[in-house]
C-alpha positions in Angstrom: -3.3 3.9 -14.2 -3.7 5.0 -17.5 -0.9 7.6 -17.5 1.5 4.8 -16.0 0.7 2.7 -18.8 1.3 4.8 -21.4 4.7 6.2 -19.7 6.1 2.8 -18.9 4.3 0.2 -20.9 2.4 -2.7 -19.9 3.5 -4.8 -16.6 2.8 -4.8 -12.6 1.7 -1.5 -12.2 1.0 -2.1 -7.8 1.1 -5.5 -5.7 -1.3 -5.0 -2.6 -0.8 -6.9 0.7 -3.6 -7.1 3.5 -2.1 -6.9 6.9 -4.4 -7.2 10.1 -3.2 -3.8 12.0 -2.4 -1.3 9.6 -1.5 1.2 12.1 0.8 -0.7 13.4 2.3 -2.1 10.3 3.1 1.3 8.9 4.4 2.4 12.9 6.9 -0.4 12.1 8.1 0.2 8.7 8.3 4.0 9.8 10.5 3.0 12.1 13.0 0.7 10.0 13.5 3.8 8.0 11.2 2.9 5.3 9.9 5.6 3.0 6.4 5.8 2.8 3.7 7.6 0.6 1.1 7.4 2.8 2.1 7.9 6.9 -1.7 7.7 7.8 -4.2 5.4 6.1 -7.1 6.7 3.7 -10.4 4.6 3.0 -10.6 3.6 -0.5 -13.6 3.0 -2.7 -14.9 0.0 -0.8 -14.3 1.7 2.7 -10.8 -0.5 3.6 -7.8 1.5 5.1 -5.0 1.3 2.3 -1.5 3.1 2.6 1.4 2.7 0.0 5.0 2.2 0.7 7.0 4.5 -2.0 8.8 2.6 -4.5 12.7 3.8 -3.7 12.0 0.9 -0.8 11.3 -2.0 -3.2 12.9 -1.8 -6.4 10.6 0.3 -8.1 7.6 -1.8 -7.3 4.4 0.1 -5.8 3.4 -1.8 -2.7 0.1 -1.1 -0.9 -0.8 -2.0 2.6 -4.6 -3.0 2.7 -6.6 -3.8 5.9 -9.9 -5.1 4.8 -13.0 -4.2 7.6 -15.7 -6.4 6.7 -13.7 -9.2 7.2 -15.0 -12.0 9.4 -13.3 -13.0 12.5 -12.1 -16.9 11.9 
């Protein structure tokens, strides 16, 4: 994040939204053409599937796709 910073200044660097099938959420946006960084998921830090949706799709903004595991069922 560092590098970002210091090559476009301060602001919204990524927003992150959690989605409850992230599979399928990427299967879809694959196949409305969107372009995305990350075709498969990858575990982050905390063990939570996360993808990213390349920024040509939404004005420049980095979205990531986050399904969180240890969630409880409501």
């Amino acid at each position: 994040m560092r590098k970002f910073i210091e090559k476009k200044g301060e602001g919204v660097h990524h927003i992150s939204l959690e989605v409850d099938d992230i599979e399928a959420e990427l299967a879809e946006l694959k196949a409305r053409g969107v372009q995305l960084i990350n075709e498969k998921p990858y575990l982050n830090a905390h063990r939570n599937p996360v993808a990213f949706v390349s920024r040509k799709n939404t004005r420049g903004v980095l979205v990531e796709l986050i399904q969180y595991m240890d969630k409880k069922k409501e």
